[in-house]
N, C-alpha and C positions, 0 to 999 in steps of 0.2 A: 579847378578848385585849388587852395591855398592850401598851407600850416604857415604857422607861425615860422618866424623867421628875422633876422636882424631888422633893424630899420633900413629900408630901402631896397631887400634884397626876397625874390618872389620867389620861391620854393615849391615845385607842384609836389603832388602827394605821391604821384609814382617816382618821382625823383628822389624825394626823402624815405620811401620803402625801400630802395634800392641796394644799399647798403647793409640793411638788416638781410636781405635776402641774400646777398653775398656771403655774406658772416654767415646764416646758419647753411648756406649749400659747401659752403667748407668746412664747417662745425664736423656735417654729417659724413662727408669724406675724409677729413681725420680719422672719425672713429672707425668706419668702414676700413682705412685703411690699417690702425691701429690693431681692429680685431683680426682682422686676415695676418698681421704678424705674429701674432698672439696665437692664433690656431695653429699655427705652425712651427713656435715654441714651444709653445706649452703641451705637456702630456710625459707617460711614463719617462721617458727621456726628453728630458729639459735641455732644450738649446738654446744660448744665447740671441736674443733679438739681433744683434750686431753680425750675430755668425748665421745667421738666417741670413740676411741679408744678403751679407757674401755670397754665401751659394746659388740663392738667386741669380746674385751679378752673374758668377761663372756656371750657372745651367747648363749651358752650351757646349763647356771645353770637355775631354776627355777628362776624367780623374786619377790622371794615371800615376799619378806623382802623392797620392791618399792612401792611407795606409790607418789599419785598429780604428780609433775613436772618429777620424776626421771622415773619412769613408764610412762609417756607419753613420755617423749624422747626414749625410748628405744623402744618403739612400733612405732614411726617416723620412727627411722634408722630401723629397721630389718624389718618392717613388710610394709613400704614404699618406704624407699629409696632405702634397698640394692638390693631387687631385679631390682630395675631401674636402677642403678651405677653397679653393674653386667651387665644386658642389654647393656646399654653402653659401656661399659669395652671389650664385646665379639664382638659386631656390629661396633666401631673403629679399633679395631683390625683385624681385619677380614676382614673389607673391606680396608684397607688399604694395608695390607701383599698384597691380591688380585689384589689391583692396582700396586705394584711392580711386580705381579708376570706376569703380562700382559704386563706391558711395556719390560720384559724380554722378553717373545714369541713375542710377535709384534716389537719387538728391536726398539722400538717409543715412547720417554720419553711421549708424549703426548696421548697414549692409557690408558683407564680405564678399568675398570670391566661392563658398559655397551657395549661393542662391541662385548659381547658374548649374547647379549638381555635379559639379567635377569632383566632388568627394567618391559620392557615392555611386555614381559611375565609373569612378576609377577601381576604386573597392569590389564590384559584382566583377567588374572584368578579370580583376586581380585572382580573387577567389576562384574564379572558372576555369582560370587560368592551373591557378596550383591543385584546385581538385580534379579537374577533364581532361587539362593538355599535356598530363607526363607524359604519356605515350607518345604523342606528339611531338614533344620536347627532344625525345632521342631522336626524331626523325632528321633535328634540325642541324647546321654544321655547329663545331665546338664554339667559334665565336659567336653565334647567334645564341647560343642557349643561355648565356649569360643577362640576356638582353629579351628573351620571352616574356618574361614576366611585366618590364615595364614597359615595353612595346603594348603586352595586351592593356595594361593600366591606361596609358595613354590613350589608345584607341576607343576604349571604355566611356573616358570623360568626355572626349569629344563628341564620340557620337550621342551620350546623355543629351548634352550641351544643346546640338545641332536641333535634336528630335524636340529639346522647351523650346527652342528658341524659333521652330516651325508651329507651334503650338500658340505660341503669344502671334504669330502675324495673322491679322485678318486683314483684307483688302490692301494688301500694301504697308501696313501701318502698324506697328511693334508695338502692342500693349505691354507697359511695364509691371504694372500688375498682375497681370495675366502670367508674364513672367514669373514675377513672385511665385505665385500658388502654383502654375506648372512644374519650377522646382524643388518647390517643395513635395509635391505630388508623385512626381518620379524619383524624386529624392528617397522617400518611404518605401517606393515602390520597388526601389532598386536596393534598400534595404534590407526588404524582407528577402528580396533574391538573396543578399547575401548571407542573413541569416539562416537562410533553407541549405544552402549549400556546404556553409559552417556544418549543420546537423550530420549531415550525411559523410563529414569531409574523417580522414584520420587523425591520431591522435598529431604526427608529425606535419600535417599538413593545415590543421588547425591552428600548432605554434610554429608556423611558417606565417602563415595571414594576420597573426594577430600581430606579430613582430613588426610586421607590413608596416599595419595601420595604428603603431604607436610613431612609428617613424625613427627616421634614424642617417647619418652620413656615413656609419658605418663599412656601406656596403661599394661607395664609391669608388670609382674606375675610369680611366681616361673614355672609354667608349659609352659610360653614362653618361657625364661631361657631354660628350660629341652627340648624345640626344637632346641633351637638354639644351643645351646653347643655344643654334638658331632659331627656337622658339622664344624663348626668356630673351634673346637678343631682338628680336623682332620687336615683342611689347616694348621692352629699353628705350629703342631706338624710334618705334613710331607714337610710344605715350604720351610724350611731351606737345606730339602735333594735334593730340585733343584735345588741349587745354585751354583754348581760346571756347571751342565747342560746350565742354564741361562748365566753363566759368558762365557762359549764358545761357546755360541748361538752368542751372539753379533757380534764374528768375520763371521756369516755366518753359516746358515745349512751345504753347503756342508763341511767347514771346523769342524764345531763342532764335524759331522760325523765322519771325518777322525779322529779325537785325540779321538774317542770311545763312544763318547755319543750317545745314543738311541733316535734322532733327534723326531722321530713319534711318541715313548714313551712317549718321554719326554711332547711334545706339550699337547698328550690326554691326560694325569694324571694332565698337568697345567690346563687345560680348565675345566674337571673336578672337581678339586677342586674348582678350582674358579665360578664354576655354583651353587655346593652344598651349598661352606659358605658364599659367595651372597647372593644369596636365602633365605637359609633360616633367615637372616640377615634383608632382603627388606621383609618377609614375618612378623618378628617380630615387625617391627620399621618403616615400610614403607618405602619410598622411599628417601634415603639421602645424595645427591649431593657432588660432589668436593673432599671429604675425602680420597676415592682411586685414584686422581689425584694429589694432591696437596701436601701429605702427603709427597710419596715417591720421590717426588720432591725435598721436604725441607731438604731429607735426603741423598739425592743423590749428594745435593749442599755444605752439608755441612762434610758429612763423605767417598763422592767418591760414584762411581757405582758399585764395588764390591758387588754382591750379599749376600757372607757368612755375610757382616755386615747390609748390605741395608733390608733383609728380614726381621730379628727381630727388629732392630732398627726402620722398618715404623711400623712393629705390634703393639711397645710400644708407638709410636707417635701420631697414629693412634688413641692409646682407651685416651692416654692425652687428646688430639685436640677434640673429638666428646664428650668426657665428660666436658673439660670446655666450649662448645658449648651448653650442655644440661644445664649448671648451667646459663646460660647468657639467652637460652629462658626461661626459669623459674623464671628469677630477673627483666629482662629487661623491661616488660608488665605487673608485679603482681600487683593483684591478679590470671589476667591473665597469657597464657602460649602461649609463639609466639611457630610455627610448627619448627621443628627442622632441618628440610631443608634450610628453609628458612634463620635462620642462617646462617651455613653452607655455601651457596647461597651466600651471602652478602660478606663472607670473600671468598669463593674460586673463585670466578666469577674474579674479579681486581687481583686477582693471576693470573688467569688462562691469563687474556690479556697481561698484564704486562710481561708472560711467551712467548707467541707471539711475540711481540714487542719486547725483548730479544734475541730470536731465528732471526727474520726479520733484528736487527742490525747487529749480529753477522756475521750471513750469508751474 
């Protein structure tokens, strides 16, 4: 197939999309990049974008030669911010890629990365965790206590995950549907767990969980970092190799079949990944609305549903969007710091209807 084009001169259609796909997968890394310098400027002690930089470059060297103002920025950005602005950088991205990668399998621009229940399996874990396992908690070494809580969150979402996604196969063959309403189903279910356990939990350990589950980068540490990465790294790195899989999902299982794609493969490596860099994601930062909805949206509307450009382009949009979301709870209420959900929440929610009413005109 053609476009239009000079006289004489044959243009195919992927040839002429090319360009545009270029431009916005650099659009999206701009900003990406733009807002990670930005998180690590901005805040109660404002440092220059230029002097960011720098310390960057010299990370590595001793500081020995830094002395007042210049030694205390530099101990801001590295020993404060970056590991936050990494945490964000991985948990935008990740959950974003995630929610593309779900509206692909569910072929339903309006599925996320909770319809496989890694909220609310992260959350019963969570909770069980801060109401059953203090005792436990002492038992554990000093560097491991810091890391209880998301470890059990993590473990939480996965095994939710594992248990629907054992629930939809019947003879070999992964109902999506079945899906659906199993997470939903355990979803509630693991709700109410967490509700029961709320009732019963202290007053302190009540605003422990609920801090949780507004979310927040707050609490970010080079050793959450080093949970969360090789999972969010893994989706990154192997999402893009669905895309070919995803783009012939769309016409229909039975047909994606027939053109050679590994339909059942395909589904359980997406649900997979997507439980792992969730997870460990909601396990890191807590619980953080709308990002893997909204995202892939903005990028679907603006650069087409093609998956080869839709996957990277929401990963980069993704760690933009939830990083200049982290610099606005952080400014918005200072000294104070609004929950990062919450944000989030504010902007995605009026997308999210607006997205409705959109779909409701159309149709």
């Amino acid at each position: 197939m053609t476009v239009a084009a000079a006289p004489g001169v044959r243009v195919s259609r992927r040839a002429a999309g090319r360009p545009a796909a270029v431009v916005g997968i650099a659009a999206c890394a701009t900003l990406a990049a733009l807002a990670f310098v930005g998180a690590l400027a901005i805040g109660p002690v404002t440092i220059a974008p230029t002097h960011v930089l720098a310390i960057l470059a010299d990370a590595f060297s001793a500081p020995t030669d830094e002395i007042g103002t210049a030694l205390r920025e530099r101990m801001v950005v590295l020993d404060i911010r970056l590991p936050r602005a990494v945490l964000g950088l991985l948990t935008g991205a990740g959950t974003a890629l995630a929610g593309a990668v779900m509206q692909g399998v569910f072929r339903n621009p309006l599925a996320d990365p909770g319809l496989v229940g890694v909220a609310p399996g992260a959350a019963l874990a969570a909770v069980a965790f801060i109401v059953l396992g203090a005792p436990a908690l002492e038992l554990l070494p000093a560097a491991l206590q810091t890391l209880g809580l998301p470890l059990a969150a993590f473990a939480g979402s996965l095994a939710t995950t594992l248990v629907i996604a054992r629930l939809a196969m019947r003879d070999g063959t992964m109902s999506v549907a079945t899906l659906l309403f199993s997470g939903l189903a355990l979803g509630a279910l693991a709700s109410a767990g967490t509700g029961l356990l709320v009732f019963i939990s202290s007053e302190q350990q009540s605003r422990e969980f609920i801090f949780w589950t507004l979310g927040s980068l707050g609490g970010a540490t080079w050793p959450k970092v080093a949970l969360v990465a090789p999972f969010v790294g893994a989706l990154l790195i192997g999402g893009p190799f669905l895309a070919r899989g995803l783009d012939a999902l769309a016409l229909g299982e039975a047909e994606a079949f027939h053109v050679g794609v590994p339909v059942e493969r395909l589904k359980r490596l997406a649900i997979l990944a997507v439980a792992a860099g969730v997870g460990a994601c909601v396990a890191a930062a807590g619980v953080i609305g709308f990002v893997g909805l909204v995202v892939p949206h903005l990028v679907r509307m603006w650069l087409g549903p093609g998956h080869r450009v839709l996957l990277p382009a929401s990963a980069l949009l993704g760690a933009a969007v939830l990083l200049a979301a982290d610099i606005c709870a952080r400014m918005l209420a200072a000294p104070a710091e609004l929950p990062l959900g919450v944000v989030t929440a504010l902007v995605g929610a009026p997308f999210f209807l607006w997205l409705l009413l959109r779909r409701r005109l159309i149709g």
